[in-house]
C-alpha positions in Angstrom: 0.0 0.0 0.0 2.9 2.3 0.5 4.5 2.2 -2.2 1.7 2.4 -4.7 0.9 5.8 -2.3 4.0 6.7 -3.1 3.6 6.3 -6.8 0.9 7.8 -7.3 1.9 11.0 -5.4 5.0 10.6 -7.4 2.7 10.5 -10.3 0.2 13.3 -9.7 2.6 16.0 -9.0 3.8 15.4 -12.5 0.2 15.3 -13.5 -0.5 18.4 -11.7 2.4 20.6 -12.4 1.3 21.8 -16.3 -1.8 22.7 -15.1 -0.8 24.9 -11.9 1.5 26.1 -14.9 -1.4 27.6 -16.5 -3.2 28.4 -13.6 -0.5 30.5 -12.5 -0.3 32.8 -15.8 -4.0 33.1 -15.9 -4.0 34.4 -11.9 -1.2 36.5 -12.7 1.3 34.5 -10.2 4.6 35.3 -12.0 7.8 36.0 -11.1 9.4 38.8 -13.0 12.9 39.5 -13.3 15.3 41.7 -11.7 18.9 42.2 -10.4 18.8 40.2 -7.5 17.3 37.1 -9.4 19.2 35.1 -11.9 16.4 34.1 -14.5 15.9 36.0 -17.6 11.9 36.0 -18.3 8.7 35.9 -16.4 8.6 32.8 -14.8 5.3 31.2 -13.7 5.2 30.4 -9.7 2.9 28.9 -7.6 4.1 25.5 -8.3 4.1 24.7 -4.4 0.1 23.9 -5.0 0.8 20.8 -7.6 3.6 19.6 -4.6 0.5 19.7 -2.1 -2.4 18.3 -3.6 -0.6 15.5 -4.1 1.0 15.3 -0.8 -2.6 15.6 0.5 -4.0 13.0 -1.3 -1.1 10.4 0.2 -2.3 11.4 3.4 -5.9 10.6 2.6 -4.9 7.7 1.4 -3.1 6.5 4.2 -5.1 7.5 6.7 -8.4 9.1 5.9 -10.1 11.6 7.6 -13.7 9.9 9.1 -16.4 10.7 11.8 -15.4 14.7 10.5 -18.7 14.6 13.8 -16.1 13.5 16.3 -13.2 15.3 15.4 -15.5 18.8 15.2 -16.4 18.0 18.8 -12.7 17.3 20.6 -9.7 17.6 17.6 -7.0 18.2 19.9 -4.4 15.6 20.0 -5.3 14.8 16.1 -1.7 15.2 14.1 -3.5 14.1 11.0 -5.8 17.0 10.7 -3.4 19.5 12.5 -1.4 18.7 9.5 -3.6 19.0 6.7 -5.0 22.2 8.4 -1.7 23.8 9.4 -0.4 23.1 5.8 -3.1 24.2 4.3 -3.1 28.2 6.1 0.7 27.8 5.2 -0.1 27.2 1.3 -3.3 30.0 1.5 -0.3 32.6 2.8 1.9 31.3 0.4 -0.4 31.6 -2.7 -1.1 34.8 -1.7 1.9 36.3 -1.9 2.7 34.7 -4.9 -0.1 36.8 -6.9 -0.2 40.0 -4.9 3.6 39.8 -2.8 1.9 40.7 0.5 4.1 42.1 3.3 6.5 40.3 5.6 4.6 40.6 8.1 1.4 39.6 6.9 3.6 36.6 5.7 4.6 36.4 9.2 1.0 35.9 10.4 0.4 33.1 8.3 3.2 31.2 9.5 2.4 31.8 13.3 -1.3 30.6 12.7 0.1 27.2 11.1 2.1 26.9 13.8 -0.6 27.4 16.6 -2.7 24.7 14.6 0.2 22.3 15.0 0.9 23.2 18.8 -2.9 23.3 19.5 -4.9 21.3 17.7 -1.5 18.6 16.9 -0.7 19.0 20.6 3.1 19.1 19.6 5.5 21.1 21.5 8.8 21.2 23.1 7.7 21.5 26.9 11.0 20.4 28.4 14.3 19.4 27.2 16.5 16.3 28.8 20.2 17.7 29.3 23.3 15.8 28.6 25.8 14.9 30.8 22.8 13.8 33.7 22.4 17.6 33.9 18.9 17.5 35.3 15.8 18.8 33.1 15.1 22.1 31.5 11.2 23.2 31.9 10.3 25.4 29.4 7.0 25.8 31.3 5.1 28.6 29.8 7.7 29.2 27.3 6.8 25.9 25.6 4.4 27.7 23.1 6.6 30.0 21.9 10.3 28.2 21.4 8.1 25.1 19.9 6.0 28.4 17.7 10.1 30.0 16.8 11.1 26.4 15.4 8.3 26.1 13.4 8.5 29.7 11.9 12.3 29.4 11.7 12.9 26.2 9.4 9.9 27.4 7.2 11.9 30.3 6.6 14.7 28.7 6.2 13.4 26.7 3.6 12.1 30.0 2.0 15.7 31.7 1.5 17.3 29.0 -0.2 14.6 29.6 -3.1 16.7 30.9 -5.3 18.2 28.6 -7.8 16.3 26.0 -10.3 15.5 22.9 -8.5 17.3 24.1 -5.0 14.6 24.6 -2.6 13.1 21.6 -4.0 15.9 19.3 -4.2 17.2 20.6 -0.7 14.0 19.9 1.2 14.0 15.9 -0.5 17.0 15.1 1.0 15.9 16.8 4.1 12.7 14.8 3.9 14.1 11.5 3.0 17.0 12.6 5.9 14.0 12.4 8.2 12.6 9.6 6.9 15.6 7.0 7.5 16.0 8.7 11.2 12.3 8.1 11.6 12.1 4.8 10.7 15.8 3.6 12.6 14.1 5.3 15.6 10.3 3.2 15.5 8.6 6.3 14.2 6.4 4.6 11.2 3.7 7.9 10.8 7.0 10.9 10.6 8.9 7.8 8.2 5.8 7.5 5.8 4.7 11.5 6.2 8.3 12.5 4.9 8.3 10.0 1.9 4.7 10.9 0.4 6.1 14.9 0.9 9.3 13.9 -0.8 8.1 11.8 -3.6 5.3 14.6 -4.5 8.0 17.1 -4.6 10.2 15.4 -6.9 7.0 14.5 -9.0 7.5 18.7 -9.4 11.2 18.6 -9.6 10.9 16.9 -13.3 9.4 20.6 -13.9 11.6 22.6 -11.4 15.2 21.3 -12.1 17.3 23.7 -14.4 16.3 24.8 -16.8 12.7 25.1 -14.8 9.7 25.6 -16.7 8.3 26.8 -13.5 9.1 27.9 -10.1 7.3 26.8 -6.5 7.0 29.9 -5.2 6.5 31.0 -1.7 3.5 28.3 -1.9 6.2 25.7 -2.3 8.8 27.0 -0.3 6.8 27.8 2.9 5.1 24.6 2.9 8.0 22.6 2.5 9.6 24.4 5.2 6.5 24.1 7.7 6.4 20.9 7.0 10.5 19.7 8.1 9.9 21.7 11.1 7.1 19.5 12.7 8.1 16.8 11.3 11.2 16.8 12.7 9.0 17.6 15.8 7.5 14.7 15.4 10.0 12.7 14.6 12.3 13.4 18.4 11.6 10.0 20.3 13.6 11.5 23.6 13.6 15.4 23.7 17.1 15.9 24.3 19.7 18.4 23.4 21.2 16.1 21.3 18.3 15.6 19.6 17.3 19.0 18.7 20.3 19.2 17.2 19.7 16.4 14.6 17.1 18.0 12.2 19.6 21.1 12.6 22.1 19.3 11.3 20.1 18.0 8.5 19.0 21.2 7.4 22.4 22.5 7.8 22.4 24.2 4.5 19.4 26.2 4.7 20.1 26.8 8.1 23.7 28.1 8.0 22.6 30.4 4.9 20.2 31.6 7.1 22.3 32.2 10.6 25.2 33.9 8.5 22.6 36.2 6.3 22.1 37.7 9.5 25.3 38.2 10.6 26.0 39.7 7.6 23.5 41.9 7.4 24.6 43.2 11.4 28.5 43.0 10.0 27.2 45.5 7.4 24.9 47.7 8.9 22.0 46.6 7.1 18.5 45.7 8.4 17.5 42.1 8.9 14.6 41.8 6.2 17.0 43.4 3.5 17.5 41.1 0.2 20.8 41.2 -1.0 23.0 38.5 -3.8 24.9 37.2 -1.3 23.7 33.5 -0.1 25.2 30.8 -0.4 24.0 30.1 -4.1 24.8 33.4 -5.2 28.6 33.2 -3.4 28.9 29.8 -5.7 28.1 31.5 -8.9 30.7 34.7 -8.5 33.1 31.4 -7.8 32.7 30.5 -11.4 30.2 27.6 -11.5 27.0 27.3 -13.2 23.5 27.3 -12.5 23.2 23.6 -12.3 26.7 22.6 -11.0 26.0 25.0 -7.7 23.0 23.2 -7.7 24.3 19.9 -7.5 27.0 21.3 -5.6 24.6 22.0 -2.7 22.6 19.3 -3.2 25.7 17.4 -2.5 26.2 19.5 0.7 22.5 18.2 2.0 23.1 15.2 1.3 26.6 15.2 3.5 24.3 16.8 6.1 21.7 14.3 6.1 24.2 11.4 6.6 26.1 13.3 9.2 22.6 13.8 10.7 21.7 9.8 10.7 25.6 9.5 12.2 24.6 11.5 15.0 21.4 10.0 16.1 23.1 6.9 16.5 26.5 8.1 18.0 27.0 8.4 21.9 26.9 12.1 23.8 30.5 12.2 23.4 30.8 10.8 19.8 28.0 13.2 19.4 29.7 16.1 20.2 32.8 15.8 18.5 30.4 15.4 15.1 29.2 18.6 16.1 32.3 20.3 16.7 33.8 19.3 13.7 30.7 20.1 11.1 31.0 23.7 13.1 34.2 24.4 12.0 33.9 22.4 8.6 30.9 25.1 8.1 33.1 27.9 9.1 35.9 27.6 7.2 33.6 27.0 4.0 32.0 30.4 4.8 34.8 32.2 4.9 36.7 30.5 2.1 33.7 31.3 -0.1 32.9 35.0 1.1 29.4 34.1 3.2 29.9 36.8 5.6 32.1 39.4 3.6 35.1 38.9 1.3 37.3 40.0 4.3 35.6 37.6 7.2 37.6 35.2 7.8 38.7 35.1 11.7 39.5 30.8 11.9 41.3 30.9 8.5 43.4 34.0 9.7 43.9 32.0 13.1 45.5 29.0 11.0 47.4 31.1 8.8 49.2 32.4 12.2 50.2 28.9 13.3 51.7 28.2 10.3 55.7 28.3 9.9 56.7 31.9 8.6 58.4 30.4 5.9 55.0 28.7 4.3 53.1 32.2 5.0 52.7 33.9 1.7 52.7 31.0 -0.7 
């Protein structure tokens, strides 16, 4: 039954696809270009819609929705529907600002009403958090709403940023997804396991479409929902909440997330304010390095995937194990941001700091 689900998401986001196509140039959802984007016509976008359908209909499939009676009288505790609902709030913002470009903050609103679906109708969030070492338990008491409502919000927006490239935002969140998917199932979770393949296979149903050069784009529609969608997932998918396993879906979503962390710093190195666009992520930094639209795709693809198994490494390693992994991907990360100008061509503190340990001699070759 799963794999014929899987199939025939596969199959009806490929299906789909054409016609959002031309639903999207009828509504008007385009994406013109400009100097900070790196296509060269108007580009159809809402193609985040043909990626949901279809990831709705595996869920129906798996597990439909019955005695709607019951579920209108106490839904709390109901994932299932907190899903479907959250997502689908997620994909009405996203839509919307794929016709008409609404504000960040109305953007913004979206977002935090998916997430209070999740954390109150899905009954998922982060109320304590087990600390390593036999260092006792963290209560996040009344604080559970809003750290578990900031991790939902965050990844979908991490998600969002990477959008910049053919087949990136795409192709990053399947690796994520199918990232989640092996920890999932290692761990005994079957229902984060099967939700993360049926997402992953209906978005490379779209990918056929997406990858460059793309024929159309997802869009905030896609982006966003993708994005919500990792975050509770990998929610979902934490059998012990423990430091250590926060950090794994971090780790998988290293890419989007480090773009992310070091857009801000770079936007405080340079005086700028947080919500300001510029060409510099990590996408852009890849192209000025001299490689083309689709090997800077692979190239980060490539990245995610490295992630992803350095993710599955961790949830199986011990605390210590565990934190050497970490301390190593930090500075792997680091040195890669400076070496490729992340920050700012002249940031680079750690490679400066190895340069001075080096013989005097070996300095300036």
């Amino acid at each position: 039954m799963l794999y014929l689900t899987l199939f025939l998401c596969f199959c009806a986001s490929i299906f789909l696809t054409p016609l959002v196509k031309k639903l999207a140039f009828k509504i008007g959802a385009t994406d013109k270009p400009n100097q900070r984007k790196v296509h060269q016509k108007i580009m159809p976008r809402l193609g985040g819609l043909a990626i949901y359908i279809s990831f709705i209909l595996g869920l129906l499939i798996i597990q439909p929705i019955d005695n709607f009676n019951t579920l209108l009288i106490n839904p709390i505790g109901n994932v299932h529907v907190a899903l479907i609902l959250g997502s689908f709030i997620i994909i009405l913002t996203g839509a919307i600002d794929d016709v008409k470009e609404i504000s960040a903050k109305v953007k913004l609103l979206g977002q935090i009403l998916a997430s209070l679906v999740i954390i109150v109708i899905g009954d998922i969030k982060v109320e304590f958090i087990n600390l390593p070492f036999g260092g006792g338990q963290l209560d996040f008491g009344i604080f559970s709403i809003p750290f578990t409502m900031i991790w939902i919000v965050g990844i979908t927006n991490a998600i969002n940023l990477i959008d910049g490239l053919d087949g990136l935002a795409g192709g990053v969140s399947s690796i994520a997804l199918f990232s989640i998917a092996g920890i999932a199932y290692m761990t005994g979770n079957p229902y984060v396991t099967v939700i993360a393949l049926i997402a992953a296979f209906s978005t490379l149903g779209f990918l056929i479409y997406n990858f460059h050069p793309a024929k159309i784009f997802m869009g905030d529609t896609g982006a966003l929902f993708l994005g919500f969608l990792i975050s509770v997932l990998s929610l979902l998918g934490l059998k012990s909440v423990t430091v250590m396993s926060l950090v794994i879906p971090v780790i998988i979503l290293g890419v989007p997330i480090s773009d992310t962390f070091f857009a801000i710093i770079r936007r405080l190195v340079n005086k700028q304010p947080l919500s300001a666009p510029d060409k510099s992520h990590l996408h852009h930094c890849l192209l000025r390095s001299g490689y083309t639209h689709r090997q800077t795709v692979l190239m980060i693809y490539a990245m995610s995937a490295i992630f992803g198994l350095a993710g599955f490494i961790f949830s199986q390693a011990t605390i210590r194990g565990s934190v050497i992994i970490l301390i190593t991907i930090l500075i792997i990360i680091e040195l890669f941001v400076e070496k490729i100008g992340l920050v700012r061509e002249d940031y680079k503190p750690l490679l400066k700091l190895i340069q001075g340990f080096r013989p005097a001699s070996m300095r300036n070759k």
